[in-house]
C-alpha positions as CSV (number, residue, x, y, z in Angstrom):
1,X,-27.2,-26.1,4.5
2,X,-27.7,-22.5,4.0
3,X,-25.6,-19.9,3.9
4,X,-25.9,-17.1,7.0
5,X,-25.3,-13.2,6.6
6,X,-24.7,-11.6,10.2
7,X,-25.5,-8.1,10.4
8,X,-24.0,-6.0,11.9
9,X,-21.0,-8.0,10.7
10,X,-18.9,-9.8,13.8
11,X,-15.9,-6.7,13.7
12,X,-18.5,-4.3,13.9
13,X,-20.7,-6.3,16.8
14,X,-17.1,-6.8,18.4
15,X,-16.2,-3.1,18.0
16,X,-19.8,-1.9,19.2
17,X,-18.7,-4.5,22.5
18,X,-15.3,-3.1,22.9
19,X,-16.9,0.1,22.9
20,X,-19.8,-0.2,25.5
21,X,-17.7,-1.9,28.0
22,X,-15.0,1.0,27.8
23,X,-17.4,4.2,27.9
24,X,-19.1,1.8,31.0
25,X,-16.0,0.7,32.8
26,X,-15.1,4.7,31.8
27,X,-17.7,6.1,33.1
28,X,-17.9,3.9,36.6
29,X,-14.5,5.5,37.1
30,X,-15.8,8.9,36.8
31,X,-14.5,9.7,33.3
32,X,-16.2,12.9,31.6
33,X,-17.6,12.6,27.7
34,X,-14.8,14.3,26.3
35,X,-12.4,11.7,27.8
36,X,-14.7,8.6,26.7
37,X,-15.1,10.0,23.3
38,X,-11.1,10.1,22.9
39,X,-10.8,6.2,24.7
40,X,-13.4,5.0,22.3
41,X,-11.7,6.7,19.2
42,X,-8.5,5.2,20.3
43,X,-9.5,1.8,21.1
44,X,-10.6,2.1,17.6
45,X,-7.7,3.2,15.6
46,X,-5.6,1.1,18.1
47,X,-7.8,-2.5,17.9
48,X,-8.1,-2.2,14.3
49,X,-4.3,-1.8,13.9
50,X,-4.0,-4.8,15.8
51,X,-6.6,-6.9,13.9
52,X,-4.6,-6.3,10.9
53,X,-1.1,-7.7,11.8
54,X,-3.1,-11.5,11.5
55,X,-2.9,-11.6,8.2
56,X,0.1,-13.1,6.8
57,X,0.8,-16.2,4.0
58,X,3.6,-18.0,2.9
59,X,4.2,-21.0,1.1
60,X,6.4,-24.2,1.3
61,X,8.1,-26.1,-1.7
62,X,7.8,-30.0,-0.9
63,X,10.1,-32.2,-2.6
64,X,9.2,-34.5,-4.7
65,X,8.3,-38.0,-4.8
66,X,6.0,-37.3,-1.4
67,X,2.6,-39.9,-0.9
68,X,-0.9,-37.8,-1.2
69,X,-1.3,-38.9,2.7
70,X,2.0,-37.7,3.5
71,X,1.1,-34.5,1.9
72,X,-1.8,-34.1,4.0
73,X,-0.5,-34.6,6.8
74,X,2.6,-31.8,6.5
75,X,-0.2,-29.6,5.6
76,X,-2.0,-30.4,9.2
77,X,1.2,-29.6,11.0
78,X,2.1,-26.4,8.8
79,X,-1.1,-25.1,9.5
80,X,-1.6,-26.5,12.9
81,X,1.6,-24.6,13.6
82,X,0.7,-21.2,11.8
83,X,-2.6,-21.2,13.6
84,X,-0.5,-21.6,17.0
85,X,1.3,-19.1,16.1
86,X,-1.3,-16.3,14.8
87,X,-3.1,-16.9,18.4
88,X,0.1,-16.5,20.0
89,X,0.5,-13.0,17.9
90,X,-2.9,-11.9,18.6
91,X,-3.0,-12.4,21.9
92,X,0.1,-10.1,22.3
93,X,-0.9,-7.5,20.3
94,X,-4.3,-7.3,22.4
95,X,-2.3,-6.6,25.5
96,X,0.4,-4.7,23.9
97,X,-2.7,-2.9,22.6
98,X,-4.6,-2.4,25.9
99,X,-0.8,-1.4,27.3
100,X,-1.2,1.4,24.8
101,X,-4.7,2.2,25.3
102,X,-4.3,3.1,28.7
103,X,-1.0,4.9,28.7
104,X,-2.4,7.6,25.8
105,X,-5.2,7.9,27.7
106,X,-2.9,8.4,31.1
107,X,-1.2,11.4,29.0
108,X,-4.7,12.7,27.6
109,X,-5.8,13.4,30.7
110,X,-2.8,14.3,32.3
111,X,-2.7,17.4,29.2
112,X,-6.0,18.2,30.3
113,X,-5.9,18.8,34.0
114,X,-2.3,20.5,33.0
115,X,-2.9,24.2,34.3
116,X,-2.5,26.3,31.5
């Protein structure tokens, strides 16, 4: 088996999708450039943030005297868990995220149609 090399790499093809739909879904709802340009920056900064809180490690000292099998299978359920666990992160951060998102961009374009 060989190995593959994905270009553009998956965070950038995700970005690149995050992007498109947000200027689209933007622009359906009448949004100017200036306010896409500032979504997209922000979904940015604000995803990438988010992408980074998944990665965490710890370890776990076993006592002693434990069978190879039995060591296996404590590994399954630790990481079993852990996994369980980073999805159930992630997918709170992505809506904290999109909570975010959509409030900043609330108050950017509230600043902007402010009379000055």
């Amino acid at each position: 088996m060989s190995n593959i090399l994905e270009f553009p790499s998956r965070e950038k093809q995700a970005y690149a999708f995050l992007t498109e739909n947000l200027a689209a879904l933007l622009k359906d709802k009448g949004a100017d450039e200036t306010l896409i340009a500032h979504a997209t920056a922000l979904l940015l900064k604000v995803y990438g943030e988010a992408q980074n809180t998944n990665d965490f490690s710890f370890s776990v000292d076993l006592p002693d005297g434990l069978t190879p099998a039995q060591i296996a299978q404590l590994q399954q359920q630790i990481e079993a868990g852990a996994d369980a666990q980073r999805k159930h992160h992630h997918s709170l951060m992505i809506r904290m995220a999109a909570q975010l998102l959509l409030t900043e961009l609330k108050l950017f374009q509230h600043a902007r149609e402010e009379p000055r």
